[in-house]
C-alpha positions as CSV (number, residue, x, y, z in Angstrom):
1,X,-4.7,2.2,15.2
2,X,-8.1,2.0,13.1
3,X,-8.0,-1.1,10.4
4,X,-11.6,0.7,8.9
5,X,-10.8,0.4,5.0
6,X,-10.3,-2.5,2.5
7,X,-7.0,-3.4,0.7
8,X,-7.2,-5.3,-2.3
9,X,-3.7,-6.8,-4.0
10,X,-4.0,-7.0,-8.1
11,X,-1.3,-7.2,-10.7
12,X,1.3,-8.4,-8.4
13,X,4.8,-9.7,-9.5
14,X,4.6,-12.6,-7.3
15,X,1.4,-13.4,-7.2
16,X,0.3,-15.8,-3.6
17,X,-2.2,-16.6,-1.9
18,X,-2.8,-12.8,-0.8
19,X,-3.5,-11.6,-4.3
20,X,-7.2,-11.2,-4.4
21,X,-8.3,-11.2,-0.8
22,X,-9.6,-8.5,0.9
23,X,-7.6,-7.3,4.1
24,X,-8.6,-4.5,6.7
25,X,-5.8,-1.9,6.4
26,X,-4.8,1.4,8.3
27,X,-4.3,4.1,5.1
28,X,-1.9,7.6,6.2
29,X,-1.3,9.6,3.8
30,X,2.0,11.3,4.1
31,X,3.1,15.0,4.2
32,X,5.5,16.4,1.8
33,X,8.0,16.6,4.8
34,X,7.7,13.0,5.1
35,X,7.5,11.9,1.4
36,X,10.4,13.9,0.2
37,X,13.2,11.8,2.7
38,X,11.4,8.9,1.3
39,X,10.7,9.1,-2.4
40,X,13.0,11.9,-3.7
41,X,10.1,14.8,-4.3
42,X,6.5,15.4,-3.5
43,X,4.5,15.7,-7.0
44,X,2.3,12.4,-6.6
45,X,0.6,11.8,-2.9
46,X,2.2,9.2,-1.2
47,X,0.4,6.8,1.6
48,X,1.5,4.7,3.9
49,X,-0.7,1.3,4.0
50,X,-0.5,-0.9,7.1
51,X,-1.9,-4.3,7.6
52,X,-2.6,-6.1,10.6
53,X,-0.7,-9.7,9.5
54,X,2.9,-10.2,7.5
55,X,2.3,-10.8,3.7
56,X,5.1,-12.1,1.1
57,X,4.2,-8.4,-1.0
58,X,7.0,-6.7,-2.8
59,X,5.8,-4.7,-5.7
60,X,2.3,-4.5,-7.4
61,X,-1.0,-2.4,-6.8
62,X,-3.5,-1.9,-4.1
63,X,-6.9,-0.9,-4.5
64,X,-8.2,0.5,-1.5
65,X,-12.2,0.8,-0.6
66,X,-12.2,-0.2,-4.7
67,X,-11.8,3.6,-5.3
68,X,-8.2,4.5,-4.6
69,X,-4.8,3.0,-6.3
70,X,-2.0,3.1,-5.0
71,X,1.3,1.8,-6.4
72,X,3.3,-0.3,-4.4
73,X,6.7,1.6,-3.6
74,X,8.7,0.4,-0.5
75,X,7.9,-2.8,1.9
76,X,8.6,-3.4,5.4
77,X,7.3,-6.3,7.0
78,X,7.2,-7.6,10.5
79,X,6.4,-10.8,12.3
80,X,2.9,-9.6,12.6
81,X,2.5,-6.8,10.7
82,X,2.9,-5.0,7.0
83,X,3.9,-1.5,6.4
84,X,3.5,-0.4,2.7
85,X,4.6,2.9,1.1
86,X,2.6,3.5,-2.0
87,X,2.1,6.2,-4.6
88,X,-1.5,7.7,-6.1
89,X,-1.7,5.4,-9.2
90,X,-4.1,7.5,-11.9
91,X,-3.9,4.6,-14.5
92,X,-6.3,1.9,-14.9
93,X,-5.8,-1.7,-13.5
């Protein structure tokens, strides 16, 4: 797996020491066959954001390459990793 864009955390809930810093990330986006299961319909694109090292996150916003928001929708963390499901956020941050 290919850590070759840049996540950003802003406007977090909880904000730590992670808020601000820029961390390599893997970014899927997801099918419709595997969004639907997941968020309950398909209209916005969904993405699935994994970083290399467990972070606190639980809601909030990524910006990703400083082009791309996503909204942060589901978290599931592992001792050394972070998977993040996130929908297309059109809104400014």
């Amino acid at each position: 797996m290919r850590y070759e864009h840049s996540a950003v955390f802003v406007k977090n809930t909880n904000p730590n020491e992670y808020q601000g810093k820029t961390y390599a990330a893997n970014v899927t986006q997801m099918s419709p066959d595997q969004a639907i299961p997941i968020f309950g319909d398909a209209k916005r694109r969904s993405y699935i954001v994994r970083i290399g090292e467990s972070l606190p996150v639980t809601s909030g916003y990524i910006q990703i390459d400083g082009e791309l928001n996503l909204e942060i929708s589901q978290v599931i963390q592992h001792r050394h990793a972070t998977a993040i499901y996130c929908l297309k956020y059109v809104g400014r941050l």
